[in-house]
C-alpha positions in Angstrom: 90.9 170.6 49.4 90.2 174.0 48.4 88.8 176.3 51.1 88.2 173.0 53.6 89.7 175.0 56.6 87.3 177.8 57.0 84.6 175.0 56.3 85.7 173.0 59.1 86.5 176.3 61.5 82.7 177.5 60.2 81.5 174.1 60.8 83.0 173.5 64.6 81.4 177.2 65.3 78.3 175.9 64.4 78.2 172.8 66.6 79.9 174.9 69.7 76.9 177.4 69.1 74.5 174.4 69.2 75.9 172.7 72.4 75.8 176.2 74.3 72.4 177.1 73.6 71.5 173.0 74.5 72.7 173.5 77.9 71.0 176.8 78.2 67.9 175.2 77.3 68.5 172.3 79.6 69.4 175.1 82.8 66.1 177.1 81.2 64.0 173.8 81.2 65.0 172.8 85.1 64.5 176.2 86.4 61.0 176.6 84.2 60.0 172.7 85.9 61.3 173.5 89.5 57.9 176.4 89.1 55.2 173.8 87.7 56.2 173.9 83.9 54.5 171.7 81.7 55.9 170.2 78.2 54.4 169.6 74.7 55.2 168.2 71.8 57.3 165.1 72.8 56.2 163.0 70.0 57.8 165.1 67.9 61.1 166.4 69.1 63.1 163.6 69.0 62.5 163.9 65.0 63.4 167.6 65.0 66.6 166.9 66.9 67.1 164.1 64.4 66.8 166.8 61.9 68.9 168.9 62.7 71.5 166.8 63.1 71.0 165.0 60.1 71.8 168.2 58.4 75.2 168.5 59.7 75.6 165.3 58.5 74.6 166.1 55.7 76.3 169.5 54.9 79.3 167.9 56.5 79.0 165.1 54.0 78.4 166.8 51.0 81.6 169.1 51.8 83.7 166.0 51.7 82.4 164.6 48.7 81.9 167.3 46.2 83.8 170.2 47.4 82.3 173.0 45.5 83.9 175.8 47.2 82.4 178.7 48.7 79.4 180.0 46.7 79.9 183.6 44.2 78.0 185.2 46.3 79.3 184.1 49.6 80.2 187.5 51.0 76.2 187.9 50.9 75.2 185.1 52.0 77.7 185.7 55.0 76.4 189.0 56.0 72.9 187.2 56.3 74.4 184.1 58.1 75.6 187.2 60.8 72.7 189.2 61.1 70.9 185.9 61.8 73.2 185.3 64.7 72.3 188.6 66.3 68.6 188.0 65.7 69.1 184.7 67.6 71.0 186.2 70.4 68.2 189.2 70.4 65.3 186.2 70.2 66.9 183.6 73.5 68.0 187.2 75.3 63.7 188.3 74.9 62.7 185.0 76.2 65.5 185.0 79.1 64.5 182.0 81.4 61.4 180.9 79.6 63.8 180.3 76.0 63.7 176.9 75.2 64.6 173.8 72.5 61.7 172.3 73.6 57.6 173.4 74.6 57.9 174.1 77.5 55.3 176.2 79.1 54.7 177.9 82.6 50.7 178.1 83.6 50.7 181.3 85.2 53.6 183.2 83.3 52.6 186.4 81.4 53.1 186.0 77.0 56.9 187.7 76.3 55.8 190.0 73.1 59.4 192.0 73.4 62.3 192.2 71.5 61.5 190.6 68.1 58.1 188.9 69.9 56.9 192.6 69.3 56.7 191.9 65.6 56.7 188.0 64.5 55.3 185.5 66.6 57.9 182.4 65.9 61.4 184.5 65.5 63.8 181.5 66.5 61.6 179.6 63.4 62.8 182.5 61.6 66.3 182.1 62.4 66.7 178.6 61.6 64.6 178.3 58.4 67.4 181.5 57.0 70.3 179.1 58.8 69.2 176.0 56.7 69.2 178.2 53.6 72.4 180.0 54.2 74.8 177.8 55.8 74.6 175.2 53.2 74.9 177.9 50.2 77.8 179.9 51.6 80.1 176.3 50.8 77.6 175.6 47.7 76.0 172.7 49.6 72.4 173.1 47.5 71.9 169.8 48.1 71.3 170.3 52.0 69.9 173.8 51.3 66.9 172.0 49.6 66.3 169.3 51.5 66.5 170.3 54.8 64.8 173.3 53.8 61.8 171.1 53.1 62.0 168.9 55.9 62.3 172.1 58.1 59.1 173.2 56.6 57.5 170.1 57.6 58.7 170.0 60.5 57.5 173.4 61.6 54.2 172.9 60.1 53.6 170.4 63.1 55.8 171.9 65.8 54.3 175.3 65.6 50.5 174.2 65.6 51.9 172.3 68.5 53.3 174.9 70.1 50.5 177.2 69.8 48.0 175.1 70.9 50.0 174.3 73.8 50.6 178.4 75.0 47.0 178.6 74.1 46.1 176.4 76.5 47.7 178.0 79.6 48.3 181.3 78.9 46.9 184.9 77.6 48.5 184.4 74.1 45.9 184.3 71.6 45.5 187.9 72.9 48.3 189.0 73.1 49.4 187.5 69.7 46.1 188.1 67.9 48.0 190.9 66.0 51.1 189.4 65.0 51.8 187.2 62.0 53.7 183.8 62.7 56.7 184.7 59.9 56.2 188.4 58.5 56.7 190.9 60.5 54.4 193.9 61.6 56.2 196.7 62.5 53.6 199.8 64.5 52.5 202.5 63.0 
């Protein structure tokens, strides 16, 4: 199968990635609880961890069963799949302790607007709508690139009202966000 190898190397790095940053959330999550944390949005994570691992599923799936090779513009859609990765590290590195897979909020803790929180409210949202896009496309996998690209837009229409209301609720965000669009960035003058 042509070009199956890199798939399968790209693939594993994926799911390493993912199982690293699950155990920092879980080690972020304890810590955060240990100080009086609070959770939201239980209802609906189970479905976004559903999800997202429906999608490897189905990238993985449509891999094996059409095998379109990379895409003609794969070197592109590389370099975006990269940059994406150092956004992410930028976004969990901002957050530090208070990064998290889940809402998970801390009553008396200050709104984090550094790092990439400076300019777009939901940066990690960011990441993973571009990931659902580009991972897909670099092995020609448009099937997955549109649907999970939809179902991620669903998804986040609920989880981010969710998670909004919830840091509303307990902390200075509105203020401190009340400049800052949830997906485009706004960069000081």
């Amino acid at each position: 199968m042509k070009d199956f190898l890199p798939f399968i190397l790209f693939f594993s790095f994926i799911i390493l990635q993912r199982i690293v940053e699950v155990l920092v959330a879980k080690n972020n999550e304890s810590w955060m609880k240990k100080r009086g944390a609070i959770e939201f949005g239980e209802k609906h994570y189970r479905f976004m961890v559903l999800m997202h691992s429906l999608f490897f599923i189905s990238l993985l799936l449509e891999k094996l069963l059409f095998n379109r090779g990379f895409s003609t513009v794969w070197p592109w859609v590389l370099m975006i799949f990269v940059l994406a990765q150092f956004f992410r590290i930028w976004v969990i590195a901002s957050l530090g302790r208070f990064w998290n897979t889940k809402i998970i909020v801390l009553p008396d803790a200050p709104a984090i607007r550094k790092g990439p929180y400076r300019y777009i409210r939901h940066p990690n949202y960011f990441v993973v709508t571009i990931e659902f896009l580009v991972i897909p496309t670099l092995f020609s996998a448009y099937l997955t690139a549109c649907l999970f690209t939809i179902f991620n837009a669903i998804m986040l229409a609920i989880r981010i009202r969710e998670e909004e209301n919830a840091l509303k609720s307990i902390t200075e965000y509105e203020g401190t966000f009340k400049d800052c669009h949830r997906f485009i960035p706004k960069f000081d003058k």
